[in-house]
C-alpha positions as a Markdown table, in Angstrom:
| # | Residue | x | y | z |
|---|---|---|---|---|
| 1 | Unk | -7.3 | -38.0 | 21.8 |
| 2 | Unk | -9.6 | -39.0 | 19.3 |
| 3 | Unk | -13.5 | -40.2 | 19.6 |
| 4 | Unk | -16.8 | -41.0 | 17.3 |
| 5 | Unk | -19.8 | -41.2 | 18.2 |
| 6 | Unk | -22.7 | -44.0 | 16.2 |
| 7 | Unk | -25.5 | -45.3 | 16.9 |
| 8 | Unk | -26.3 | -49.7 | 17.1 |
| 9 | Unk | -29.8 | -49.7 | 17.2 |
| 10 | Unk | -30.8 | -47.4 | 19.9 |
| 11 | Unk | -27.7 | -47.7 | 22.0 |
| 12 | Unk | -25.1 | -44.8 | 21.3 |
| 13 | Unk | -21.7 | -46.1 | 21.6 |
| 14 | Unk | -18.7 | -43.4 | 22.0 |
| 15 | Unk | -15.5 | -44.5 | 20.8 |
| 16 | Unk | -12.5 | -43.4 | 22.1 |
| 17 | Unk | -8.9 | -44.1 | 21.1 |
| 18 | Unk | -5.9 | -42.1 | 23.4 |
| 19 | Unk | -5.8 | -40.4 | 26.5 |
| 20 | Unk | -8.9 | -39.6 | 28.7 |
| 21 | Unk | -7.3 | -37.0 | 29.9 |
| 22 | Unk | -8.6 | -33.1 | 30.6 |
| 23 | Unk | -8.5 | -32.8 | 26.9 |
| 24 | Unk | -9.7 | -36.1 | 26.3 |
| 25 | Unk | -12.9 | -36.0 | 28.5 |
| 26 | Unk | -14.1 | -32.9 | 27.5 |
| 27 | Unk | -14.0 | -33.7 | 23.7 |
| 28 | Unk | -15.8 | -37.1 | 24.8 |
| 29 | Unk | -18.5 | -34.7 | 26.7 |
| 30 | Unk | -19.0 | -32.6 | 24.1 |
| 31 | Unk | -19.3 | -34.9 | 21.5 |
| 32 | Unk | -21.4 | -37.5 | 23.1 |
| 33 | Unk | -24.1 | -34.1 | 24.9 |
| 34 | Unk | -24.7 | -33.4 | 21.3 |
| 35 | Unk | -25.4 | -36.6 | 20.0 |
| 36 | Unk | -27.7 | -37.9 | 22.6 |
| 37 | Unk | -31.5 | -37.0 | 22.2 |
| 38 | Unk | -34.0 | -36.3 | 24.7 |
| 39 | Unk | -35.3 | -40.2 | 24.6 |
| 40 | Unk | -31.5 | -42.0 | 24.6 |
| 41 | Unk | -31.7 | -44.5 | 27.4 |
| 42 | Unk | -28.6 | -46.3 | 27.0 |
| 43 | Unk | -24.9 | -45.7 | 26.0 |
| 44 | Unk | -21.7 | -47.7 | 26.1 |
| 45 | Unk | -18.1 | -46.1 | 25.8 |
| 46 | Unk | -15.9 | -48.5 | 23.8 |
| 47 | Unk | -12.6 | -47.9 | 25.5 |
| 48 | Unk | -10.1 | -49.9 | 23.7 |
| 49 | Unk | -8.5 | -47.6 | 22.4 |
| 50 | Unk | -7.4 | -45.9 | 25.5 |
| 51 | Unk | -3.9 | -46.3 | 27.3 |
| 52 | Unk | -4.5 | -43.6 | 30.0 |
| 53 | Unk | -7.4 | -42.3 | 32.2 |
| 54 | Unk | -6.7 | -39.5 | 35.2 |
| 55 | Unk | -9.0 | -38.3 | 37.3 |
| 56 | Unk | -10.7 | -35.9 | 34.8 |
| 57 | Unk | -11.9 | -39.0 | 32.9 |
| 58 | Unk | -13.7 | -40.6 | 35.8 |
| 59 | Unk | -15.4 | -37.0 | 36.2 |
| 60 | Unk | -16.6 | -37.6 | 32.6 |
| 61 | Unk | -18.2 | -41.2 | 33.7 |
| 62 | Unk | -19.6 | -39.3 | 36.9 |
| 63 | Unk | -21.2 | -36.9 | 34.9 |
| 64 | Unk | -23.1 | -39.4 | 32.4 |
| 65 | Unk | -23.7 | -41.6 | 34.9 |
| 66 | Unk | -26.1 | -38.9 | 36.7 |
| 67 | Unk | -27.6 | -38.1 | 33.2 |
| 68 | Unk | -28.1 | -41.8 | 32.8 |
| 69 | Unk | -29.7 | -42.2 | 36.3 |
| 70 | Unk | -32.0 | -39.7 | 35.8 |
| 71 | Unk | -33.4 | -41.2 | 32.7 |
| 72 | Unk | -33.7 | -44.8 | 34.4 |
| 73 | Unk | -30.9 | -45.6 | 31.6 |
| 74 | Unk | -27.7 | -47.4 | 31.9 |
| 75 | Unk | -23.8 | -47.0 | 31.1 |
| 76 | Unk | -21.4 | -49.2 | 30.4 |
| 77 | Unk | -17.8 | -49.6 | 29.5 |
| 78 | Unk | -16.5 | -52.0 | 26.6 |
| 79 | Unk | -12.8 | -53.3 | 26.3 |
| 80 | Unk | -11.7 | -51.3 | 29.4 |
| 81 | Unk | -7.4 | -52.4 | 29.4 |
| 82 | Unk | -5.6 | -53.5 | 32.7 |
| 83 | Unk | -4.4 | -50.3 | 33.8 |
| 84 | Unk | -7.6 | -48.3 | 33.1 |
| 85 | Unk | -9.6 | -50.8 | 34.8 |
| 86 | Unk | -6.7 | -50.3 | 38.0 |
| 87 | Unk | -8.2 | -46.3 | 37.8 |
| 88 | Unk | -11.9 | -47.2 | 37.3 |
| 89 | Unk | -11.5 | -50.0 | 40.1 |
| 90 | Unk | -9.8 | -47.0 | 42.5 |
| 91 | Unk | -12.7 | -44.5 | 41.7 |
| 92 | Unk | -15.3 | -46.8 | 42.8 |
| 93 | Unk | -17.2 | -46.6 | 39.4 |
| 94 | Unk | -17.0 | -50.6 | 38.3 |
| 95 | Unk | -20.2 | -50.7 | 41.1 |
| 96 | Unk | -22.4 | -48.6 | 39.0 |
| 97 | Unk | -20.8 | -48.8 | 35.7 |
| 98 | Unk | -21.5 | -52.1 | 33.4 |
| 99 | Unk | -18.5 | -53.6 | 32.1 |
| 100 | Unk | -17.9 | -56.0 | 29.2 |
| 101 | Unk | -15.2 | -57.4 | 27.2 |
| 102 | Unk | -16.0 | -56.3 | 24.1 |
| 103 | Unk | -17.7 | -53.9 | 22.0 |
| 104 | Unk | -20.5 | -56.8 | 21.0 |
| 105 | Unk | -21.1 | -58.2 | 24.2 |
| 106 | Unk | -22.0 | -54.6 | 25.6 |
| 107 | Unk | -24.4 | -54.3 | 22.4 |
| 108 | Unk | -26.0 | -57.5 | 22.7 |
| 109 | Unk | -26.8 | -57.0 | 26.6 |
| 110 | Unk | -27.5 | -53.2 | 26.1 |
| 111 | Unk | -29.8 | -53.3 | 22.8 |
| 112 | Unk | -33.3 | -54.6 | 24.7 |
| 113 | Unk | -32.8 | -51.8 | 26.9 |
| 114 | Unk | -32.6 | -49.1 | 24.4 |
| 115 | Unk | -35.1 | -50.2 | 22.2 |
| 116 | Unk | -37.4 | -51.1 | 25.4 |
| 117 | Unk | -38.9 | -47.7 | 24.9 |
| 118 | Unk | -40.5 | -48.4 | 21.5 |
| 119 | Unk | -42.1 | -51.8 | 22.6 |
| 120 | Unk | -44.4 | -50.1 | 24.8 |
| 121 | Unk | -48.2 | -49.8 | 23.1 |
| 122 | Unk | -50.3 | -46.2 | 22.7 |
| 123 | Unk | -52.5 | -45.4 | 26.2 |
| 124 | Unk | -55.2 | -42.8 | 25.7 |
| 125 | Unk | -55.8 | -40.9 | 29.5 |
| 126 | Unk | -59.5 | -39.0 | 29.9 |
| 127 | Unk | -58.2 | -35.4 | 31.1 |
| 128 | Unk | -62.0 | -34.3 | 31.5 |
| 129 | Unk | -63.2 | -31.3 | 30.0 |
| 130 | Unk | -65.7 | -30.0 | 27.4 |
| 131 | Unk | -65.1 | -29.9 | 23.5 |
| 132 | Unk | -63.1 | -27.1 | 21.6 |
| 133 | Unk | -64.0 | -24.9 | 19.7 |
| 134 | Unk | -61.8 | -24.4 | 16.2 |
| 135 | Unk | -61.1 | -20.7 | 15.1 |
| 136 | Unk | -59.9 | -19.7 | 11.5 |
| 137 | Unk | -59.2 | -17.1 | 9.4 |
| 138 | Unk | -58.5 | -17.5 | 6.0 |
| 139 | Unk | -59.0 | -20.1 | 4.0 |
| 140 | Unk | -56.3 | -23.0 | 3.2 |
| 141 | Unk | -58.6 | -23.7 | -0.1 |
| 142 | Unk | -57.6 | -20.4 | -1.6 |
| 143 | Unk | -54.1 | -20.6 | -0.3 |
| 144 | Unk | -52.8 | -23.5 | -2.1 |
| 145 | Unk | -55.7 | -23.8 | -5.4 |
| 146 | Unk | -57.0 | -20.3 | -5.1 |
| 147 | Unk | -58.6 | -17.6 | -6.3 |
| 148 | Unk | -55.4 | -16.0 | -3.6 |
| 149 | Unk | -54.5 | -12.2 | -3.5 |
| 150 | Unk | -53.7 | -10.0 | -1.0 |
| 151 | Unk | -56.9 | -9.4 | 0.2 |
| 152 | Unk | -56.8 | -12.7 | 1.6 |
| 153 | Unk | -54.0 | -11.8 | 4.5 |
| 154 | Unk | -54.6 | -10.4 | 7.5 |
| 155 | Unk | -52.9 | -9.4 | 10.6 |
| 156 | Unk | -52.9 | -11.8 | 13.2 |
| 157 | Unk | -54.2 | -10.3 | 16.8 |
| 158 | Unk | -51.5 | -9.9 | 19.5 |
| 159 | Unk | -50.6 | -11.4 | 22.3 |
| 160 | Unk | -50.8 | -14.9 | 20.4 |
| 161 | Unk | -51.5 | -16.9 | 23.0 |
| 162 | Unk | -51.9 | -21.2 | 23.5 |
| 163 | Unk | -51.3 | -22.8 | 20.0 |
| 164 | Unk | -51.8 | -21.6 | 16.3 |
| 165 | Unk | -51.0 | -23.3 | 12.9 |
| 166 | Unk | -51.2 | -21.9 | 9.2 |
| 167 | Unk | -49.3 | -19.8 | 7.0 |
| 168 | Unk | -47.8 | -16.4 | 7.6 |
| 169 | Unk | -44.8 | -14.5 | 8.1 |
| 170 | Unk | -43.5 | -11.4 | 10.1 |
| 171 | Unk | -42.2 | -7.7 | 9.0 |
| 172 | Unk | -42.4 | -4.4 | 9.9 |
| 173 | Unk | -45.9 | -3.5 | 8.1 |
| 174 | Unk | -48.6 | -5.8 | 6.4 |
| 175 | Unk | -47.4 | -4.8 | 2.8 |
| 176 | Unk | -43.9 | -6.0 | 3.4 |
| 177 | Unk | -45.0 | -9.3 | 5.0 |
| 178 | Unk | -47.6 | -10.4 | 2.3 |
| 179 | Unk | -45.3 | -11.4 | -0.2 |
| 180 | Unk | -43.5 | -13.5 | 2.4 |
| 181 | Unk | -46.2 | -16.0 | 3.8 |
| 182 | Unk | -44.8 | -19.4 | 4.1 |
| 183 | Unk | -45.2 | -21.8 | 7.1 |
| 184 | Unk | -46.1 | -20.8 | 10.5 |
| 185 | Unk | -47.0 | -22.1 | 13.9 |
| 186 | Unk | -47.5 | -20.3 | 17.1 |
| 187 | Unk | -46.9 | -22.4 | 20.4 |
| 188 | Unk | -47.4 | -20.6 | 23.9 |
| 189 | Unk | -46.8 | -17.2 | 22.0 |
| 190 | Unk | -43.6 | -17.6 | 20.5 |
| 191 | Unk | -44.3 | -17.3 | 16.4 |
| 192 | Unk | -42.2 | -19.7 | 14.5 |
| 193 | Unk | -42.3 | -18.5 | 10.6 |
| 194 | Unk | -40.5 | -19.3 | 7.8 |
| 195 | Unk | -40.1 | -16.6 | 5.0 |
| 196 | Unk | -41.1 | -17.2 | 1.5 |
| 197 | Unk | -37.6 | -15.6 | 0.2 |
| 198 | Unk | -36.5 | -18.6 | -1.4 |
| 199 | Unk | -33.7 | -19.8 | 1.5 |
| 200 | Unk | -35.9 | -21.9 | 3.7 |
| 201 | Unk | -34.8 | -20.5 | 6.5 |
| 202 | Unk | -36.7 | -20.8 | 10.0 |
| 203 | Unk | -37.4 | -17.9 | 12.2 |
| 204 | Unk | -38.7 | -16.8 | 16.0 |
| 205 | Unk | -40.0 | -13.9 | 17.6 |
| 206 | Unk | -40.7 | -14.0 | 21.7 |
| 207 | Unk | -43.9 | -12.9 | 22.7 |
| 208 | Unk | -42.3 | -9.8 | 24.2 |
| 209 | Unk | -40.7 | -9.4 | 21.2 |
| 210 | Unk | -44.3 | -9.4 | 19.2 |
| 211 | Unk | -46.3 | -7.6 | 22.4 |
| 212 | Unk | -43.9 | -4.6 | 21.4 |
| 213 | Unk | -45.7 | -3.7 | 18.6 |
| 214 | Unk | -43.0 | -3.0 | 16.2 |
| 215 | Unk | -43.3 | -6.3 | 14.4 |
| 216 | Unk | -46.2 | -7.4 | 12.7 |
| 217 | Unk | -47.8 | -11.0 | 11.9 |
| 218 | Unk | -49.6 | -11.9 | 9.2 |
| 219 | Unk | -51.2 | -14.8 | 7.8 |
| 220 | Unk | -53.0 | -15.8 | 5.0 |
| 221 | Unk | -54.2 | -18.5 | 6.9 |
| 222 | Unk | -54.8 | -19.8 | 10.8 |
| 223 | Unk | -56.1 | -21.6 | 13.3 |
| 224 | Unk | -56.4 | -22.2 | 16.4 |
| 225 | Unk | -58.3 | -23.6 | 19.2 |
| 226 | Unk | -60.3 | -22.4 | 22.0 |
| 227 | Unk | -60.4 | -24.8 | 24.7 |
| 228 | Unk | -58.5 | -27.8 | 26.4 |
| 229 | Unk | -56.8 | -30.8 | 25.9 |
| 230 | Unk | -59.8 | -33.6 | 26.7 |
| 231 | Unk | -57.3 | -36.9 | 25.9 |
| 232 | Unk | -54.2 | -37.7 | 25.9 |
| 233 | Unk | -52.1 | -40.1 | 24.0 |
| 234 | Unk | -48.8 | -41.6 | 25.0 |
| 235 | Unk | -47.2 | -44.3 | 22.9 |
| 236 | Unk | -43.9 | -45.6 | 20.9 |
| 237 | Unk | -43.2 | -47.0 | 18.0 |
| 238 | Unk | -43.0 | -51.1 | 17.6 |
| 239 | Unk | -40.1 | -51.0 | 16.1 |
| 240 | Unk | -37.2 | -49.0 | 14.6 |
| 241 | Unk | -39.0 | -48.0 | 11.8 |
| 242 | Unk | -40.9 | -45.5 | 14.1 |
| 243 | Unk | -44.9 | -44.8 | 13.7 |
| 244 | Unk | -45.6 | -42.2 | 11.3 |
| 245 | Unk | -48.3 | -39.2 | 11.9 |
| 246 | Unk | -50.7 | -40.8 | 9.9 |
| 247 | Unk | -51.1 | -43.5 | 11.8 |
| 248 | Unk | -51.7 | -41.7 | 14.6 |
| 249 | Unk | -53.9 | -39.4 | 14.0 |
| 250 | Unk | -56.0 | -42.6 | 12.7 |
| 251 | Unk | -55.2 | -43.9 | 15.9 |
| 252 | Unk | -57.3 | -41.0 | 17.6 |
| 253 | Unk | -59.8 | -41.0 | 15.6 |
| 254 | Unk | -60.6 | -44.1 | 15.7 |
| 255 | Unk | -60.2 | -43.6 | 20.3 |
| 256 | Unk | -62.7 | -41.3 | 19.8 |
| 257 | Unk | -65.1 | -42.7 | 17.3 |
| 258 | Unk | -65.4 | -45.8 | 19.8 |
| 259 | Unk | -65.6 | -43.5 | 22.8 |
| 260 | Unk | -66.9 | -40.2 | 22.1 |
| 261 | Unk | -70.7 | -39.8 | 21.5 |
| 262 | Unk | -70.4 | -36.4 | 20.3 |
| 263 | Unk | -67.3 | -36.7 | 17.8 |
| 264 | Unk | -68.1 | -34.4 | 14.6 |
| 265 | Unk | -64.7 | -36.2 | 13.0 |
| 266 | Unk | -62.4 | -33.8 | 13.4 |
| 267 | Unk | -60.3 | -33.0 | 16.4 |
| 268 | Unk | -57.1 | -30.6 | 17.1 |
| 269 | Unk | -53.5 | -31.7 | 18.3 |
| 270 | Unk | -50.5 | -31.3 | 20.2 |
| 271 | Unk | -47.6 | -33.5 | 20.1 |
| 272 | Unk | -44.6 | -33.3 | 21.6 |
| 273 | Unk | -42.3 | -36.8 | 20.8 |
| 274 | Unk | -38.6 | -37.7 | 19.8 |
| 275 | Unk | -38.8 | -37.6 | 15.9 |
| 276 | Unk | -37.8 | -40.5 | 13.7 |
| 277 | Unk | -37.7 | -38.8 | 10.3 |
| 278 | Unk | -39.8 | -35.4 | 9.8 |
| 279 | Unk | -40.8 | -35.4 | 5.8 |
| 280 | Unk | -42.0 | -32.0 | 4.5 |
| 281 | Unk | -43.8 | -29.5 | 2.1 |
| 282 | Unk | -42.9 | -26.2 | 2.8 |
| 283 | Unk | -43.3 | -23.1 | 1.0 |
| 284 | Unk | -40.7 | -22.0 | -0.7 |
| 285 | Unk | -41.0 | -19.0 | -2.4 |
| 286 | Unk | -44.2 | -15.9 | -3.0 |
| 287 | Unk | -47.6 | -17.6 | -2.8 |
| 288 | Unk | -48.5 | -14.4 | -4.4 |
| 289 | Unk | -46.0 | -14.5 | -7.3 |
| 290 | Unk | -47.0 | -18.2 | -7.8 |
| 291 | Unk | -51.2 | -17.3 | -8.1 |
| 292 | Unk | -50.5 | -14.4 | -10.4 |
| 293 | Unk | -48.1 | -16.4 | -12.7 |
| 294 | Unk | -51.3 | -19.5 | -12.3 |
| 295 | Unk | -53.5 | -16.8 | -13.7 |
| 296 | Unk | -51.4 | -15.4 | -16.1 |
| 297 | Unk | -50.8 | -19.2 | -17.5 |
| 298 | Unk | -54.8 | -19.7 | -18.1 |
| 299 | Unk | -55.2 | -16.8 | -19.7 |
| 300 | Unk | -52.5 | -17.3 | -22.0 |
| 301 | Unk | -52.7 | -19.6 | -25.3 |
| 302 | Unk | -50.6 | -22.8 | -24.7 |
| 303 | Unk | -48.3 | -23.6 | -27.9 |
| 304 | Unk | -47.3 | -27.2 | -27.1 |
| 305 | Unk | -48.2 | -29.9 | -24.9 |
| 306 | Unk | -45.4 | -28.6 | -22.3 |
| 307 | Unk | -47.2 | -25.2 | -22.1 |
| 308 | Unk | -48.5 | -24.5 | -18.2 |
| 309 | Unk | -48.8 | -26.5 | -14.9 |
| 310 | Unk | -50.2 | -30.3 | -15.4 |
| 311 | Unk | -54.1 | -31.1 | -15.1 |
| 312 | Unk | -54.8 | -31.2 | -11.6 |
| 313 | Unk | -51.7 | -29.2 | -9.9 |
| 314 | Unk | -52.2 | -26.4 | -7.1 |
| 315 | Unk | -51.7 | -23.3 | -8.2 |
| 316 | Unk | -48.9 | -22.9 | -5.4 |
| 317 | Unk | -47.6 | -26.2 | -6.2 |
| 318 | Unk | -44.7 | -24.7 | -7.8 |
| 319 | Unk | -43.4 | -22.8 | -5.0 |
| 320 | Unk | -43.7 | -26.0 | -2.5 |
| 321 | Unk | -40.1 | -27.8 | -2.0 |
| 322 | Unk | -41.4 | -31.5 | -1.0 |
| 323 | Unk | -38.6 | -33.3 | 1.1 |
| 324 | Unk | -39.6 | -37.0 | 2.1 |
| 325 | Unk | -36.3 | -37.9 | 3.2 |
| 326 | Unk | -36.4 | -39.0 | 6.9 |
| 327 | Unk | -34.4 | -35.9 | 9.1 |
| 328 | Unk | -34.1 | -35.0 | 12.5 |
| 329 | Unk | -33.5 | -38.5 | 13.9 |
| 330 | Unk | -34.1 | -38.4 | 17.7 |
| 331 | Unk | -34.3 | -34.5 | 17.9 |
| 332 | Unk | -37.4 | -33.3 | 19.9 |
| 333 | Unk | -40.6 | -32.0 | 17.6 |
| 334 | Unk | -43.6 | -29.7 | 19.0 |
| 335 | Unk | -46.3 | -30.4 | 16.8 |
| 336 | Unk | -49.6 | -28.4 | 16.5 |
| 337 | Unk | -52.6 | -29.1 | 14.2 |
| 338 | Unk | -55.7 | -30.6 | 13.1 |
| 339 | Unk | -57.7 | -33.4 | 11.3 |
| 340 | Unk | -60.6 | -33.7 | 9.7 |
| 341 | Unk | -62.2 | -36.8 | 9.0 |
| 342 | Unk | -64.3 | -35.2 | 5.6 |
| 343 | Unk | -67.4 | -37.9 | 5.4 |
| 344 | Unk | -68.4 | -37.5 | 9.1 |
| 345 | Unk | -67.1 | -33.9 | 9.2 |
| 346 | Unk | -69.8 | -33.0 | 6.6 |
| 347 | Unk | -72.2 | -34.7 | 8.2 |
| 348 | Unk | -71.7 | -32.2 | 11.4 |
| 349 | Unk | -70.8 | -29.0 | 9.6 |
| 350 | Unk | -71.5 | -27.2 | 6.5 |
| 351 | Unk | -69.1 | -28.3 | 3.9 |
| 352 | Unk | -69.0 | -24.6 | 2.9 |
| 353 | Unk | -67.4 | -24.0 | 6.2 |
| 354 | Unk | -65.4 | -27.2 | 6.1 |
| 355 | Unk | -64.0 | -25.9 | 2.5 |
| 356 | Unk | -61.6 | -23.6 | 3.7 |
| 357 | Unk | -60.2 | -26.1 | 5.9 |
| 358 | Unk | -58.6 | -28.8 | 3.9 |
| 359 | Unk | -57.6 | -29.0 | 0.6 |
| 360 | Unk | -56.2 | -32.5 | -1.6 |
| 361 | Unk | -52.8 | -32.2 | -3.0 |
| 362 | Unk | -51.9 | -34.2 | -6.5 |
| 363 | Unk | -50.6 | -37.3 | -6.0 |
| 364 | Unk | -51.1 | -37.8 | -2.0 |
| 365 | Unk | -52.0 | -41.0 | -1.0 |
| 366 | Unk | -55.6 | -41.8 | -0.8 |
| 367 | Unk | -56.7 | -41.3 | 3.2 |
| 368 | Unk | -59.9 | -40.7 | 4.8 |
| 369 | Unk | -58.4 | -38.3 | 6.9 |
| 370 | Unk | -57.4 | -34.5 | 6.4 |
| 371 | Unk | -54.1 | -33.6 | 8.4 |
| 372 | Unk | -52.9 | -30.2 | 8.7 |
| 373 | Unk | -49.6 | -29.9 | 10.8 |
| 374 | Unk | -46.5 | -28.0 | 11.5 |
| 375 | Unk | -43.7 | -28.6 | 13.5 |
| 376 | Unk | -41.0 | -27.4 | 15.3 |
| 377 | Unk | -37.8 | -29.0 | 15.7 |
| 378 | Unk | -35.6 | -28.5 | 19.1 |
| 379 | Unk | -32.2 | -30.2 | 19.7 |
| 380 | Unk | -30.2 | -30.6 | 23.4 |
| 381 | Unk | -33.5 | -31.1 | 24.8 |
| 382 | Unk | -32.9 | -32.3 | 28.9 |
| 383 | Unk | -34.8 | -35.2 | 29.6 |
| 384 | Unk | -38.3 | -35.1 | 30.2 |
| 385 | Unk | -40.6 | -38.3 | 31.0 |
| 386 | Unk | -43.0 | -40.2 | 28.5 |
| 387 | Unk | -47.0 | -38.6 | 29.1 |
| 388 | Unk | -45.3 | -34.8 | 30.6 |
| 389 | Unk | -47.2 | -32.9 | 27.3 |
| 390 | Unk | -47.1 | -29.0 | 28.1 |
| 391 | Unk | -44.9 | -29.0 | 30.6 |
| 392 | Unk | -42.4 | -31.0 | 28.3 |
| 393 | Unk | -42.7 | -28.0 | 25.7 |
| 394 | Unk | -42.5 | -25.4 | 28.0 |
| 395 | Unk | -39.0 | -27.6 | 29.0 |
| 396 | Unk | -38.2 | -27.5 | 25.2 |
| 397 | Unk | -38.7 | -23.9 | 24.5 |
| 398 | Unk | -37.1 | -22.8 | 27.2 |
| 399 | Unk | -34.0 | -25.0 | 27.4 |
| 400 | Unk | -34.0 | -26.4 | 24.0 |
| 401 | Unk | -32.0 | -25.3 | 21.1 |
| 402 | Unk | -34.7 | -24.3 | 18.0 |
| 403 | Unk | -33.4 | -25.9 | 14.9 |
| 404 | Unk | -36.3 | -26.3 | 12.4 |
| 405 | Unk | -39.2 | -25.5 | 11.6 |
| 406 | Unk | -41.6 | -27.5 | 8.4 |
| 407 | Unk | -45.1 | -28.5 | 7.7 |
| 408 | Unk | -45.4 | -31.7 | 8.0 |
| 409 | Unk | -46.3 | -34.8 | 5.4 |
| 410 | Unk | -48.5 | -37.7 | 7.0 |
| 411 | Unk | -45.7 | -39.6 | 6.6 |
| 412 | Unk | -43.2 | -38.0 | 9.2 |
| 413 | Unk | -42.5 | -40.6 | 11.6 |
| 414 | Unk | -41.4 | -40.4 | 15.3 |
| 415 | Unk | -39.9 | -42.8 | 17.7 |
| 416 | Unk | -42.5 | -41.9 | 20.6 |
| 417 | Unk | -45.2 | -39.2 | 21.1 |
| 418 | Unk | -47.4 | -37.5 | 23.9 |
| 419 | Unk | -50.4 | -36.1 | 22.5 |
| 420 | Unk | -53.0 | -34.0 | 24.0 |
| 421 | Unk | -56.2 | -34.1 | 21.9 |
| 422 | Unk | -59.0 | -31.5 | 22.1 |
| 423 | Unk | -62.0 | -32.9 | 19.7 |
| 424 | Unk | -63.5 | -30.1 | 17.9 |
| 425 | Unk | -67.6 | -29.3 | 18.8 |
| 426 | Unk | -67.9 | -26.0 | 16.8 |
| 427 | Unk | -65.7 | -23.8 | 14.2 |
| 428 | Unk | -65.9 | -20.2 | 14.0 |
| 429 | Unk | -64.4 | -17.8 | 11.4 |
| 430 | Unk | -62.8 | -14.5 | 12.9 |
């Protein structure tokens, strides 16, 4: 027994080509559980290709057809032969599972349904609740332009609690983890880092795990928020294309600029939506290495016009590996961050204390806005439903499988997001 799995659209269609037997339906379940993402509303099995079906293969149908159900999606069966129809037809499961002739006619019946989900349009809820209040430490500044040593990481207090974004890393003592600080985000106290060792490779540690006080967090820069979620957003995309993070964080600010008297222009976030294409900058490699070799550079006297960095680069520029191509297609990502809108922002705060929140990055498109975000990525996420925001990432942490973990470009796009918003009154250092 043979099957593939593709995807038409937003419809996944499951191909298979044998028997449906014992063997053949548990290669089917497998294949088709791992390919369908949390927001997957419709699938069709393209069965002509099969000669035999037993009673093992109608579990398979049972089984989707609950998962289906529970998502308010649909099933349906394509080029279904005379004697597996005679087997469907004696399990009962032609009243609840759609059948057409073909492959195409499935599709072209099917296709408004999956895509149903991205015509929907954004819808902000009021939660209540007072402003939040944004704690740092660190600056972001020195991080990526400097002046940056080690002075400039700290450990990060433990438990770490509610939601945290910044640059860090964990190790046994402080003076192991500086030289490691790369990309970091902390949701419901589970610390997601990735080393700067040069591989790119995501890691965890449970709260337990941290509360144990044998492993220790540092940063070299974070923040986080004190206080609740005030608004939500729920929305899709309005097409396939998906609706990338930049556009909604203008979104929100512009929800808030119309509705909020007290806006200062910059607010925090937490998403949690079925990703499109994740785009990235992470930190590849020592920030520390990259500052000393910055300085080292200036000092120095340049021989030729290929001598140093070029005008205008960030000193850790050269230890940032930029991927814009689109990954992570319908896979889960927990977001956490912030935005700054500069030109009210400054009106509000002291730019001296906005300074060490933001920094501009060569070449990035001109925006009004400031967005700095990480995200987690989680695959074989169970179906949660549109607007469920922290419950849906307690559902993804706990029953989710953690793939990824990247700071994220303004141009990441995702199929469909809930957002909880918490518009920022006052900033504090600790």
């Amino acid at each position: 027994m043979d099957c593939t799995v593709t995807r038409e659209g937003n419809v996944i269609v499951l191909s298979a080509f044998g028997r449906l037997d014992g063997f053949g339906a548990e290669k089917a379940d497998d294949l088709l559980r791992s390919s369908l993402h949390e927001g997957d509303r419709a699938v069709v099995i393209d069965m002509s290709g099969v000669d035999f079906m037993s009673s093992a293969g109608l579990r398979f149908f049972q089984s989707l057809y609950i998962t289906m159900k529970e998502r308010n999606g649909r099933v349906a069966v394509a080029g279904v032969g005379e004697y597996v129809h005679k087997i469907f037809a004696m399990g009962g499961f032609l009243r609840v599972i759609e059948e057409y002739p073909d492959l195409a006619a499935a599709l072209a019946d099917l296709q408004p349904t999956g895509a149903g989900a991205e015509e929907a349009s954004g819808v902000f809820t009021d939660l209540g609740g007072a402003g939040a209040i944004l704690r740092y430490a660190g600056s972001l500044r020195a991080v990526y332009a400097g002046p940056f040593s080690e002075q400039e990481i700290t450990a990060v207090p433990v438990p770490v609690g509610g939601y945290m974004v910044g640059v860090g890393a964990a190790a046994p003592d402080m003076e192991a983890a500086a030289p490691l600080v790369g990309e970091m985000l902390c949701i419901g106290g589970t610390a997601y880092t990735m080393p700067a060792d040069g591989n790119l490779t995501p890691d965890y540690i449970l709260p337990e795990h941290l509360e144990a006080g044998h492993i220790t967090l540092a940063s070299a820069f974070r923040a986080g928020i004190d206080g609740r979620f005030s608004a939500q957003l729920t929305l899709a995309a309005d097409g396939p294309d998906g609706i990338a993070l930049q556009e909604i964080a203008e979104k929100i600010a512009g929800h808030l600029s119309e509705t909020d008297p007290g806006y200062t222009g910059i607010f925090s976030f937490l998403l949690r939506g079925a990703a499109r294409g994740v785009c990235s900058a992470d930190i590849r490699s020592s920030l520390l290495e990259a500052h000393r070799a910055s300085g080292d550079a200036g000092k120095a006297q340049p021989h030729s016009m290929y001598f140093g960095m070029r005008p205008g680069a960030l000193a850790a520029e050269r230890v940032i590996a930029t991927d814009i191509e689109p990954r992570y297609d319908g896979e889960t990502l927990i977001a956490f961050g912030y935005v700054i809108d500069r030109a009210r922002a400054e009106s509000v705060f002291d730019p001296a204390v906005l300074e060490a929140l933001f920094y501009t990055r060569p070449g990035a498109p001109a925006s009004s806005l400031f967005i700095y975000a990480s995200g987690a990525v989680y695959t074989r996420v169970p179906f949660v439903e549109p607007g469920v925001l922290e419950e849906g990432v307690v559902t993804a942490l706990k029953e989710g499988e953690f793939s990824a973990l990247h700071h994220l470009l303004p141009i990441t796009k995702l199929r469909s997001a809930t957002v909880g918003i918490a518009p920022v009154t006052r900033i504090e250092r600790v």
